[in-house]
C-alpha positions as CSV (number, residue, x, y, z in Angstrom):
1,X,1.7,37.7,-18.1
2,X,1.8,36.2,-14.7
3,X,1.3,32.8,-15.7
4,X,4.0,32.9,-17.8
5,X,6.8,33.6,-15.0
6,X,5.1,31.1,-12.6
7,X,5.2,28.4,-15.2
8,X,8.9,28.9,-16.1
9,X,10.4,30.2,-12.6
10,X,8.7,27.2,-10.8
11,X,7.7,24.1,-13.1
12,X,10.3,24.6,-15.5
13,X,12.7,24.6,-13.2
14,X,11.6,21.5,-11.7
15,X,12.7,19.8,-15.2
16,X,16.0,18.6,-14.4
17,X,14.6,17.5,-11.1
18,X,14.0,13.6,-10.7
19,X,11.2,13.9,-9.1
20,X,8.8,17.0,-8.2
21,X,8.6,18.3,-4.6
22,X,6.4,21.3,-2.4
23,X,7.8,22.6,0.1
24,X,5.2,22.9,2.2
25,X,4.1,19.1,2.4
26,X,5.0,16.9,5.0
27,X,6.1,14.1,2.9
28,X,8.0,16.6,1.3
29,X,9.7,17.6,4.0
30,X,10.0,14.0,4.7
31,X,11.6,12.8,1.6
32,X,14.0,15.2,1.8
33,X,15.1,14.9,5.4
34,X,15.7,11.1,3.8
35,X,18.0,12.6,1.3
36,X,19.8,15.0,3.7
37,X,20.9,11.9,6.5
38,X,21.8,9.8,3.5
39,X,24.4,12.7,2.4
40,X,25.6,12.8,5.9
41,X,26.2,9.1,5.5
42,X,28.1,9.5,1.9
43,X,28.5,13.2,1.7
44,X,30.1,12.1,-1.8
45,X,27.0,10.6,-3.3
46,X,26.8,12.7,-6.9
47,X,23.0,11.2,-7.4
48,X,21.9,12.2,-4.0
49,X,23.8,16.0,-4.5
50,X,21.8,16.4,-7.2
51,X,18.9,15.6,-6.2
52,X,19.2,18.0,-2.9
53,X,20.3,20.5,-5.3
54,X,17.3,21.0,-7.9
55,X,15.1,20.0,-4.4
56,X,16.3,23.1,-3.4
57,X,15.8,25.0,-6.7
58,X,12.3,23.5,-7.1
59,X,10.9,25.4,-4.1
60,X,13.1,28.5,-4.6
61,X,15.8,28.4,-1.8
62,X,18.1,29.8,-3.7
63,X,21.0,29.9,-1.6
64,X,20.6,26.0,-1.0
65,X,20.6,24.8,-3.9
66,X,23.9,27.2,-4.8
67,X,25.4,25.1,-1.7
68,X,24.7,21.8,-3.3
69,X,25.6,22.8,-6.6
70,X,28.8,24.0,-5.4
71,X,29.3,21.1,-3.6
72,X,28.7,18.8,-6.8
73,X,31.2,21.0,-8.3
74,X,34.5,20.1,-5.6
75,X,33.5,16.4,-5.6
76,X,33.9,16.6,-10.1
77,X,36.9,18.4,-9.2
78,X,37.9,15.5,-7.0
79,X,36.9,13.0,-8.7
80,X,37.7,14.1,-12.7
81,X,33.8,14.0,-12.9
82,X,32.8,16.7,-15.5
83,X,30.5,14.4,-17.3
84,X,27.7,14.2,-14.3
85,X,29.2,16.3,-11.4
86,X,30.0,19.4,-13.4
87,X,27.5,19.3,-15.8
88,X,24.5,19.3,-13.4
89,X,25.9,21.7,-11.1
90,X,26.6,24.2,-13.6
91,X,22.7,23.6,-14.8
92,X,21.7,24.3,-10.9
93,X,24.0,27.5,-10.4
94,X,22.9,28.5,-14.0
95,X,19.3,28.6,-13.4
96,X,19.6,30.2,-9.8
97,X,21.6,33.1,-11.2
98,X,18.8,33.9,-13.7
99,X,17.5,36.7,-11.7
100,X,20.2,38.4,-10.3
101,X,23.2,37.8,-12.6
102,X,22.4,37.3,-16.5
103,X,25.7,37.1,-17.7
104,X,26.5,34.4,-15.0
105,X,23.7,32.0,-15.5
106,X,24.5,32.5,-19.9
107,X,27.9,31.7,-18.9
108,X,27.2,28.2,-16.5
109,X,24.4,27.1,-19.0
110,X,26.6,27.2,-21.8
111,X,29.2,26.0,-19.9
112,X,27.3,23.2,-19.1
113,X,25.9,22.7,-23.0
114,X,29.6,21.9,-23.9
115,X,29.3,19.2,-21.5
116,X,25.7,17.9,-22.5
117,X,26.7,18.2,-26.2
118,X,30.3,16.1,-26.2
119,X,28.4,13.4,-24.2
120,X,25.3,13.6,-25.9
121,X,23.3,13.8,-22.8
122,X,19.2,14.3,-23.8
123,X,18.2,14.7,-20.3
124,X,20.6,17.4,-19.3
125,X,20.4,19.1,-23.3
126,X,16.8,19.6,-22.2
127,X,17.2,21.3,-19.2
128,X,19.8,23.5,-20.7
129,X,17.8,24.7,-23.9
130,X,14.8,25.0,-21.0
131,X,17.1,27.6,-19.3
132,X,18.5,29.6,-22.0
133,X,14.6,29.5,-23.3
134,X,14.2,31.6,-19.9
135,X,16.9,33.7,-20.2
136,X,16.0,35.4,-23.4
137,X,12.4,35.5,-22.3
138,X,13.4,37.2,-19.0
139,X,16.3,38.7,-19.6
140,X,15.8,39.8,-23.4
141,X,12.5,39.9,-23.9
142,X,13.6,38.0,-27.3
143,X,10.3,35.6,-27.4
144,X,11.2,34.5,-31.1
145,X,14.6,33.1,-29.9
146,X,13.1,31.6,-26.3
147,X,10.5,29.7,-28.8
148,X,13.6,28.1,-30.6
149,X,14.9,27.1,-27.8
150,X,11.7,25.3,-26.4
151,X,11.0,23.4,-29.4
152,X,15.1,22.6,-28.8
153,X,13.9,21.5,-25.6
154,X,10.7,19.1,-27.3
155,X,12.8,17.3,-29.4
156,X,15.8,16.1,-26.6
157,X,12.5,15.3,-24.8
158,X,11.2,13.0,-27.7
159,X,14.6,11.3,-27.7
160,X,14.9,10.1,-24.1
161,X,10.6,9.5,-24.3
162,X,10.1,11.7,-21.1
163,X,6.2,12.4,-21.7
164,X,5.8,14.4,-18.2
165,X,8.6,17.0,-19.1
166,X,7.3,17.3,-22.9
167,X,4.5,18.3,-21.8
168,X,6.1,20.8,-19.0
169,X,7.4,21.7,-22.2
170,X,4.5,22.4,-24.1
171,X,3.2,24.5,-21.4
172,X,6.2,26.6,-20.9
173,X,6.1,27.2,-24.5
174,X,2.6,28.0,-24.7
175,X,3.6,31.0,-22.4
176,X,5.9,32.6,-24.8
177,X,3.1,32.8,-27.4
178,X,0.6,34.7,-24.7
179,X,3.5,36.9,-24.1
180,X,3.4,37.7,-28.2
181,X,-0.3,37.8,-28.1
182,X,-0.6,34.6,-30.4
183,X,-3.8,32.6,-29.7
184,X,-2.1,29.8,-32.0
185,X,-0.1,28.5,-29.1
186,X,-3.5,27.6,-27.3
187,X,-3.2,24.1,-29.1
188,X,0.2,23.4,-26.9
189,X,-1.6,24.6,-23.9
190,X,-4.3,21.9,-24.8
191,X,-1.8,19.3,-25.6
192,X,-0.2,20.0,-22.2
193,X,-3.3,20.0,-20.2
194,X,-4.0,17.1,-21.9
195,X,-0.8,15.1,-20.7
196,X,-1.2,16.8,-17.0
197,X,-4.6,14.9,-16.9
198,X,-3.7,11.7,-18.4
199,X,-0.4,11.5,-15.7
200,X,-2.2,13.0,-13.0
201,X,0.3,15.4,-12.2
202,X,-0.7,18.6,-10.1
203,X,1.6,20.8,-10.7
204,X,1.5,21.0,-14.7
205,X,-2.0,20.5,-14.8
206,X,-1.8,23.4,-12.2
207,X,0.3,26.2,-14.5
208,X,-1.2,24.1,-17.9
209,X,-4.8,25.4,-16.6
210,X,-3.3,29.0,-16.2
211,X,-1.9,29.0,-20.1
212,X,-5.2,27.7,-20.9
213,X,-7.1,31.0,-19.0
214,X,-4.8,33.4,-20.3
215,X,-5.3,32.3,-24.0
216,X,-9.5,31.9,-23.1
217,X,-9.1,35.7,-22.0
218,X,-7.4,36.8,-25.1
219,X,-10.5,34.9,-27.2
220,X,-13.0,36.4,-24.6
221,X,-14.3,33.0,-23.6
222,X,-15.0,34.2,-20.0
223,X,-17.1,31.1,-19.2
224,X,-14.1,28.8,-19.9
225,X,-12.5,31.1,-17.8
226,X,-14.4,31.8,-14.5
227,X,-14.7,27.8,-15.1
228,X,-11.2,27.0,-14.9
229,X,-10.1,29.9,-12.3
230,X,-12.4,28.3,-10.3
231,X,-10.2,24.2,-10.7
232,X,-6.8,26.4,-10.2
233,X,-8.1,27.6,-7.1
234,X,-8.8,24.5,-6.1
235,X,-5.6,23.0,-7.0
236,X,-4.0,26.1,-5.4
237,X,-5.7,25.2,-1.9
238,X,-5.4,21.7,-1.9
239,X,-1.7,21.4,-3.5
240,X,-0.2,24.2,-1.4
241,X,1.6,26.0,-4.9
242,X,1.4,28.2,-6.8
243,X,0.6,31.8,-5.0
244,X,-2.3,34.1,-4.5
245,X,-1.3,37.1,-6.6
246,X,-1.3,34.9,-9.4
247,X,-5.1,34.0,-8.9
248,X,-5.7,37.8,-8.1
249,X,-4.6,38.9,-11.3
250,X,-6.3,36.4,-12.9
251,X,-9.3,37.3,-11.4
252,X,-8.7,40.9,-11.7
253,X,-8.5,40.5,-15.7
254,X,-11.6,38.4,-15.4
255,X,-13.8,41.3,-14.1
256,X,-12.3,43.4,-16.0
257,X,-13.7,42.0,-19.3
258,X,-16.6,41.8,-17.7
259,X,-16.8,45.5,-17.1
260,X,-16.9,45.1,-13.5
261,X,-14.3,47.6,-12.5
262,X,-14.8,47.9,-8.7
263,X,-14.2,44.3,-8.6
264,X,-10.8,44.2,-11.2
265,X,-9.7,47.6,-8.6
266,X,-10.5,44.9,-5.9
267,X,-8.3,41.7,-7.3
268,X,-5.7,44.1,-8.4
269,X,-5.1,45.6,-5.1
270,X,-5.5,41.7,-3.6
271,X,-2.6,41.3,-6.0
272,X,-0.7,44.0,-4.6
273,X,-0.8,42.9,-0.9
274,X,0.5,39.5,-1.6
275,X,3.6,41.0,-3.1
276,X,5.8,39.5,-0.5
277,X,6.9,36.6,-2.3
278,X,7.0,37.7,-5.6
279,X,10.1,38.3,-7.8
280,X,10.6,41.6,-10.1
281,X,8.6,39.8,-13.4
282,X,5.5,39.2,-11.3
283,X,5.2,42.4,-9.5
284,X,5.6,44.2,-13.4
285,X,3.4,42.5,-14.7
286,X,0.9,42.6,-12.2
287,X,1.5,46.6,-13.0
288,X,1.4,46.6,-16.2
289,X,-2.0,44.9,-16.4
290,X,-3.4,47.4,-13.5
291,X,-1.9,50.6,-15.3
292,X,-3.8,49.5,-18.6
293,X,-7.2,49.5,-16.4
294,X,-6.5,52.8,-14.6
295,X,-5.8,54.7,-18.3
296,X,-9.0,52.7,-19.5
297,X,-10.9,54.3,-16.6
298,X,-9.7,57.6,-17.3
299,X,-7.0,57.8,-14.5
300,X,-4.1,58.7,-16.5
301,X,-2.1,60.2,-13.8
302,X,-2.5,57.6,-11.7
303,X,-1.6,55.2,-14.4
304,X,1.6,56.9,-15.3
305,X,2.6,56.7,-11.5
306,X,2.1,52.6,-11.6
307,X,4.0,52.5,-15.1
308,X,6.8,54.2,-14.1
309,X,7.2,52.3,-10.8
310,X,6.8,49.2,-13.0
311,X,9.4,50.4,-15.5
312,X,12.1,51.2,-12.6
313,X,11.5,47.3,-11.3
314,X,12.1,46.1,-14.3
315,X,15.6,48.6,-14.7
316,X,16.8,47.8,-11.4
317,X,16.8,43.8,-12.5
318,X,18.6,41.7,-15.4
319,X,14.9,40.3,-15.9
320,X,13.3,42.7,-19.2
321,X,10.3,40.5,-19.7
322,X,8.0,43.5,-19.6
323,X,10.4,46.7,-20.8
324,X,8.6,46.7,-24.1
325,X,5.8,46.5,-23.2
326,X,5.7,48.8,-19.9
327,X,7.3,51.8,-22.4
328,X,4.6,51.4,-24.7
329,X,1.6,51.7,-22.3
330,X,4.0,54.7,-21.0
331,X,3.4,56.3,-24.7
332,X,-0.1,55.9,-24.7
333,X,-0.8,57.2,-21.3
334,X,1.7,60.5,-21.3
335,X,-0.5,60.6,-24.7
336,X,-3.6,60.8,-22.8
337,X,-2.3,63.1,-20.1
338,X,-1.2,65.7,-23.0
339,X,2.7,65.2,-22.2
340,X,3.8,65.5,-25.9
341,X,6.9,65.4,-25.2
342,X,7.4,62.2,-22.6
343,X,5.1,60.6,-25.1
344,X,7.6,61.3,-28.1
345,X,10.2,59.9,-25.7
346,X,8.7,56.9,-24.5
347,X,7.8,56.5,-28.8
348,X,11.6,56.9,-30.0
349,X,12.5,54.3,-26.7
350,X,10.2,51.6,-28.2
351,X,10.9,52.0,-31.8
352,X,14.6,51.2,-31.2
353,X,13.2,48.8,-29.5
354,X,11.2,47.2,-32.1
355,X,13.6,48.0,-34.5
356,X,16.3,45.8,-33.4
357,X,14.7,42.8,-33.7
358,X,14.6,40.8,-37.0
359,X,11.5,39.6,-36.9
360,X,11.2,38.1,-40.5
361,X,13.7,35.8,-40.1
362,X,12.4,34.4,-36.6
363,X,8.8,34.2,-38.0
364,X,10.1,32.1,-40.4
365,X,12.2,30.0,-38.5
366,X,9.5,29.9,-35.6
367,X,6.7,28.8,-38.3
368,X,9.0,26.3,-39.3
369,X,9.7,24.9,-35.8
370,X,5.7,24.7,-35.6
371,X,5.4,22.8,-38.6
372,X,7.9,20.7,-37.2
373,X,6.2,19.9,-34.0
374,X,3.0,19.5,-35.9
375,X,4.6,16.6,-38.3
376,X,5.8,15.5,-34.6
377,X,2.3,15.7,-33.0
378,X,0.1,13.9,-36.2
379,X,3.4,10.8,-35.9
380,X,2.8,10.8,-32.1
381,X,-1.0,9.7,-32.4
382,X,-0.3,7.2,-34.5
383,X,2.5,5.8,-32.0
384,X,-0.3,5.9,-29.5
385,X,-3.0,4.5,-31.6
386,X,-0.6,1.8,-32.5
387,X,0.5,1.1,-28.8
388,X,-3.5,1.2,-27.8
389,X,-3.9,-1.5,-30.5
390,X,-1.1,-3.8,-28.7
391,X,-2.1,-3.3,-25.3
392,X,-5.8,-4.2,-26.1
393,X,-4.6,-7.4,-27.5
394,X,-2.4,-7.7,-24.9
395,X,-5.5,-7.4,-22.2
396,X,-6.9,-9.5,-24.6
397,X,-4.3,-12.9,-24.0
398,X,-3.7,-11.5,-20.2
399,X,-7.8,-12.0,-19.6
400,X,-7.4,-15.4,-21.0
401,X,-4.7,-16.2,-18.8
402,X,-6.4,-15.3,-15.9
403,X,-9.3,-16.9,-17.1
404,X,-7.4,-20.1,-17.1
405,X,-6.1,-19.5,-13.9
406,X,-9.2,-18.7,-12.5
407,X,-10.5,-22.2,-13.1
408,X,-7.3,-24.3,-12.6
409,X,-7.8,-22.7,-8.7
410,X,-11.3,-23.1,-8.4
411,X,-10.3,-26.9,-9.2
412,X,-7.3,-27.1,-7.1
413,X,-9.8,-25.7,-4.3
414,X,-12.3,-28.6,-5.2
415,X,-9.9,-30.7,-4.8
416,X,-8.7,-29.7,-1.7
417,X,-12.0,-29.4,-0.1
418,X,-13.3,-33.2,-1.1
419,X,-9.6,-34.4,-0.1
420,X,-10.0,-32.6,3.2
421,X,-13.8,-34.3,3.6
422,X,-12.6,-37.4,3.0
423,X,-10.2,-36.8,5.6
424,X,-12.8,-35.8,8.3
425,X,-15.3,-38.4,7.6
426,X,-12.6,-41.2,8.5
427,X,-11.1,-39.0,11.4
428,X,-15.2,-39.1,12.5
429,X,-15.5,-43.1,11.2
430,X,-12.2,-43.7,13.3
431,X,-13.7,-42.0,16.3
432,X,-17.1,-43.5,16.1
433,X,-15.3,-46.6,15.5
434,X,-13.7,-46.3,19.2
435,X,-16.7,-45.0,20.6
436,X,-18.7,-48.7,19.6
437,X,-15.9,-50.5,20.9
438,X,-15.4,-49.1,24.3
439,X,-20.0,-49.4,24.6
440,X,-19.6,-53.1,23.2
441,X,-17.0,-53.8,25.8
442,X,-19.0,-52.3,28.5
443,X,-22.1,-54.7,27.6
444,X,-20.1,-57.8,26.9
445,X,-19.1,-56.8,30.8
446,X,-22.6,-56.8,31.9
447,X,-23.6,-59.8,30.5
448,X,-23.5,-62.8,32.8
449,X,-22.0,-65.8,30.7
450,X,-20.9,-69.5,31.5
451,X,-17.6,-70.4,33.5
452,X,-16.0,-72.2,30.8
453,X,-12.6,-73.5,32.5
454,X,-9.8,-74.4,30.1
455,X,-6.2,-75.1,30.8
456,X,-3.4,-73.1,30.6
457,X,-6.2,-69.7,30.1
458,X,-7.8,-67.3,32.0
459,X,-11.5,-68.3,33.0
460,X,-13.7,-66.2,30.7
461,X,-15.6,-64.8,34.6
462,X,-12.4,-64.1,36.1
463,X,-11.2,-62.4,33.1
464,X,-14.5,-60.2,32.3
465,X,-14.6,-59.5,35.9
466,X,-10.9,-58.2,35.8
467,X,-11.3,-56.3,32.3
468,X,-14.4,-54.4,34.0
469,X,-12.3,-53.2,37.0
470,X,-9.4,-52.9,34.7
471,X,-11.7,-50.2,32.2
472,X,-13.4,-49.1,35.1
473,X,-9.8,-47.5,35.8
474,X,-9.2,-46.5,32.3
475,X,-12.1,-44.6,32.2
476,X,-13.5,-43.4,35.4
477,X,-10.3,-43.0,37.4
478,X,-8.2,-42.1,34.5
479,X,-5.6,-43.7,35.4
480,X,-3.8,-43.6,32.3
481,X,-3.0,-39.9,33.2
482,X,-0.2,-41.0,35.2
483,X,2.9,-40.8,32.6
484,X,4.5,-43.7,35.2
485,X,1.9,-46.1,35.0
486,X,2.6,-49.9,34.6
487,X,0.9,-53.0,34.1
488,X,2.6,-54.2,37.5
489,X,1.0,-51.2,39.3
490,X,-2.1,-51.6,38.0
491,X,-2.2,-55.3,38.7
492,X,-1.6,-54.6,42.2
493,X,-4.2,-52.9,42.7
494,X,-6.5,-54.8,41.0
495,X,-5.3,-57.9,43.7
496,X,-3.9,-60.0,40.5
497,X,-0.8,-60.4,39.0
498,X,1.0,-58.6,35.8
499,X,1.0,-61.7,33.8
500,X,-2.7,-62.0,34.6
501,X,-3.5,-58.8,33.5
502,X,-1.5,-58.8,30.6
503,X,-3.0,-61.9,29.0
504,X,-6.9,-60.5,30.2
505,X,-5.7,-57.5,28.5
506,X,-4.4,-59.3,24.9
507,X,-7.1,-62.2,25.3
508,X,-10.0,-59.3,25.3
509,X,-8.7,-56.9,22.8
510,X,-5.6,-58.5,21.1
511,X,-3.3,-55.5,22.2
512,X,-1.3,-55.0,24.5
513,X,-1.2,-53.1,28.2
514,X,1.1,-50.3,26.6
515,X,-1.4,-50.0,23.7
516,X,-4.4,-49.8,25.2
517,X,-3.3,-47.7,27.5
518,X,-2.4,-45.1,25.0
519,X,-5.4,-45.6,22.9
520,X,-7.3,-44.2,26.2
521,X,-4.7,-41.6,26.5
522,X,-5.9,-40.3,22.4
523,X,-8.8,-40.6,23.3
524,X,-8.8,-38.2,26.0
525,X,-6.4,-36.1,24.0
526,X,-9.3,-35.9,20.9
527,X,-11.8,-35.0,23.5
528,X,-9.9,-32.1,24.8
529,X,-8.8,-30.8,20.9
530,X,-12.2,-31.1,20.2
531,X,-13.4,-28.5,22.8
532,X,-12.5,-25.3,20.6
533,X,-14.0,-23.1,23.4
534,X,-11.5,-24.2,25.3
535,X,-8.6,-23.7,22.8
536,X,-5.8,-25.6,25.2
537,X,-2.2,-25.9,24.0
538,X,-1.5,-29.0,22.6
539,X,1.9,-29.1,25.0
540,X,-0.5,-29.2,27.9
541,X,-3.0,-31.4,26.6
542,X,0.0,-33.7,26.0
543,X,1.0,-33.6,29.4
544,X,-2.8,-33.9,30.2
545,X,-3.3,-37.1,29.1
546,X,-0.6,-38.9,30.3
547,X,2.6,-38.9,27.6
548,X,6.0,-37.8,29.3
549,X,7.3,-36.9,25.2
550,X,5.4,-34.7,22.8
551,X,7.2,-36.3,20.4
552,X,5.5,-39.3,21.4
553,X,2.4,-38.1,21.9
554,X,2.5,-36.6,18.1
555,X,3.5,-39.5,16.6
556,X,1.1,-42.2,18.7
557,X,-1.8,-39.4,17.6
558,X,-0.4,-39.6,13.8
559,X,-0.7,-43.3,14.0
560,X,-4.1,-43.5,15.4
561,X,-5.9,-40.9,13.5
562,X,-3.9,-40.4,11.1
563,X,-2.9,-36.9,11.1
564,X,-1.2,-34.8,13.9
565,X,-2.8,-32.8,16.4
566,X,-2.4,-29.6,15.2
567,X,-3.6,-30.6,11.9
568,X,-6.8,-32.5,13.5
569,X,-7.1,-29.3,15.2
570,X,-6.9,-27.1,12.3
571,X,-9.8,-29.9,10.3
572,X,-12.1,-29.2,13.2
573,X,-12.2,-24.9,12.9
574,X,-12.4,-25.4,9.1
575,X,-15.0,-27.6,9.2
């Protein structure tokens, strides 16, 4: 019975929510501390309003979410809003009034059907048949009529194709038929265990596990059910919801058709403790289920004592989930106890009971709505066969696309590679190419020729003799460091003239003092990119070699090799 409240009270009313929250998780807490400084920046936002509101009502702050609902309410006021303002916060104040005002929360949900129905709103049509599928479970005890509603509930859920909340759904309505001790509504409990999985979500594969126990204890298939006690527990720990009397009384039921009574005693009094937190439904049913052991074990007295607390829980609250059912263990036990009398009582009491409720009419109409879902369930596996079949071909073409793909980028990347290869073995060539000249010139030096006078030229000895100072300048001194360098400077201190120099310069290597110059100065500059150890910045290794502009610099480089610096650079760590 347990499950039942915990899988309407909490999960269903997280229906209406857009999205599912615990209250005890930090991103929780998180998300909505989000929500609550976005309202202080637009207090008037009706999508953030409601979605504090149900945040609130999904982790039972009741007072909260009656706030926010309220709030929603003005701002429809304000604003002429009644299709979204006031029909959501009627839902919120509706379901929050459930246990402590039943003619209130019928009056807002009905309210807020009006609403739904003129605007033909699925989403908010489902949450309202949810609620009033919760009302006259709770409040009336009227299972037949809660069943029409959830199947209500089913269809609006078809029509928007919300799988999480059908199956939310599925499990709520699954309760109601433990409540009437019908094992047929295990199949919904299956079907919404099975969507729980499939979507991962916790918290209806939490309560869809409980429906599934409760209908495994009514079969007596206690190894299904120590199995999955055992995965709720779990779930319990891990996922911080659902609550410990729950598990208890699970427990408790579980050694009890075991016929291990000191332990059931045990669970039942676990139960008991954790009572804190629980509403009126849970504690009653919790006591109904331990009275039935205590007159089982011969403790009649005892068991009257429990009942009769039970039955006063259930009188002081709007909430009559359990009267029937309370009154007629009551029978039985003042039975036992040879109370004639009470027992005759407690008889008459449940036979008006029984008696006012047409139940051949709602068979029908609930074996009808069964049928209906079944025609629904045998037309949704074919939808999902049929959407299996196009998303296998659709893998299918989108593996042959990335096939494709795959090998137009392993060519590109060839490509790139023997490009890039190319491009290194003419920056090395070039290189090499500099390195032969600059030995040639050094051994043409050495060599003693013939003075070979001609007019209007350089003699070739004076001209060898000044080239060799001239590199020995280049490339000992480094001269060409000096960003003010000139060909008269340096022909001053090589004791000759610039237009000497000049023409030594353009007779040995066809190019001129400004060129040479700068060829020494890349040179340099390649020998310091190349040291990768060394890492230097290509500013200072401009300013290194001897060009006043990087600009410069970059652009003599580019001419020379080719490429910039950075990307010469760059060829060198790849490679």
């Amino acid at each position: 019975m347990k499950v039942i409240i915990q899988i309407v009270l909490i999960l269903a009313m997280s229906l209406t929510s857009p999205f599912m929250l615990h209250a005890d998780t930090i991103n929780g807490r998180d998300t909505i501390n989000d929500y609550l400084v976005a309202l202080e920046n637009n207090p008037n936002d009706r999508q953030l309003l409601k979605t504090v509101a149900f945040y609130y009502m999904n982790i039972g702050d009741v007072n909260k979410s009656r706030e926010y609902a309220n709030r929603l309410l003005k701002l429809g006021e304000l604003t002429g809003d009644r299709d979204y303002c006031e029909l959501y916060g009627r839902i919120v104040l509706g379901s929050s009034f459930l246990n402590e005002d039943a003619s209130e929360c019928f009056r807002q949900l009905e309210e807020a059907r009006v609403i739904a129905e003129n605007t033909q709103n699925h989403d908010a049509l489902l949450s309202i048949d949810n609620s009033m599928a919760m009302y006259y479970m709770f409040v009336h005890n009227d299972n037949y009529t809660a069943t029409s509603y959830y199947y209500r509930a089913l269809e609006e859920a078809k029509a928007i194709n919300d799988e999480r909340r059908y199956g939310i759904i599925l499990s709520n309505l699954s309760g109601a038929y433990i409540v009437m001790n019908d094992v047929s509504g295990q199949k919904l409990a299956e079907q919404s265990h099975e969507i729980a999985l499939k979507r991962g979500d916790p918290i209806p594969l939490y309560y869809a596990k409980e429906a599934l126990t409760q209908f495994y204890l009514l079969s007596d298939s206690l190894d299904r059910v120590e199995t999955l006690i055992g995965e709720i527990e779990k779930l319990h720990y891990e996922g911080g919801f659902g609550g410990d009397p729950e598990l208890y009384l699970l427990k408790a039921r579980l050694a009890e058709k075991r016929g291990d009574v000191s332990r059931a005693y045990a669970n039942y009094a676990l139960a008991m403790e954790n009572f804190k937190n629980s509403d009126i439904s849970e504690i009653s049913a919790t006591y109904l289920s331990y009275a039935g052991l205590l007159r089982r074990d011969n403790k009649v007295q005892s068991a009257i004592k429990v009942l009769e607390h039970g039955l006063d829980h259930v009188n002081s609250s709007d909430m009559k989930i359990h009267s029937p059912e309370i009154i007629r263990e009551l029978v039985y036990a003042y039975r036992d106890a040879g109370n004639y009398k009470k027992a005759l009582d407690y008889s008459l009491e449940y036979q008006a009971y029984q008696d006012s409720i047409f139940q051949l009419s709602r068979e029908r109409a609930l074996q009808e709505n069964r049928i209906r879902h079944e025609v629904y369930a045998n037309e949704r596996l074919i939808d999902e066969q049929k959407m299996e079949l196009m998303s296998t071909r659709h893998k299918i073409v989108l593996l042959a696309v990335c096939v494709v793909a795959v090998l137009m980028l392993l060519g590109l990347t060839y490509y790139n590679y023997r490009k890039k290869d190319r491009l290194y073995r003419a920056i090395v060539s070039q290189n090499s190419e500099y390195i032969s000249r600059e030995q040639m010139l050094l051994e043409e030096l050495e060599k003693t020729k013939k003075h070979k006078p001609s007019t209007g030229t350089l003699s070739e000895d004076k001209a060898d003799s000044l080239m060799s100072r001239f590199t020995a300048m280049m490339s000992v001194e480094k001269l060409f460091t000096d960003s003010s360098i000139t060909v008269g400077a340096i022909a001053e201190r090589l004791g000759t003239n610039r237009t000497y120099l000049s023409r030594a310069i353009n007779d040995s290597t066809g190019k001129t003092f400004t060129q040479i110059v700068n060829e020494y100065r890349i040179r340099e500059a390649i020998s310091l990119i190349s040291d990768l150890t060394a890492n230097m910045p290509l500013k200072q290794i401009c300013a290194e070699v001897g060009f006043s502009s990087l600009s410069t610099f970059y652009t003599t480089f580019q001419a020379t090799t080719g490429m910039t610096p950075a990307r010469y650079r760059a060829q060198l760590k790849e490679m």
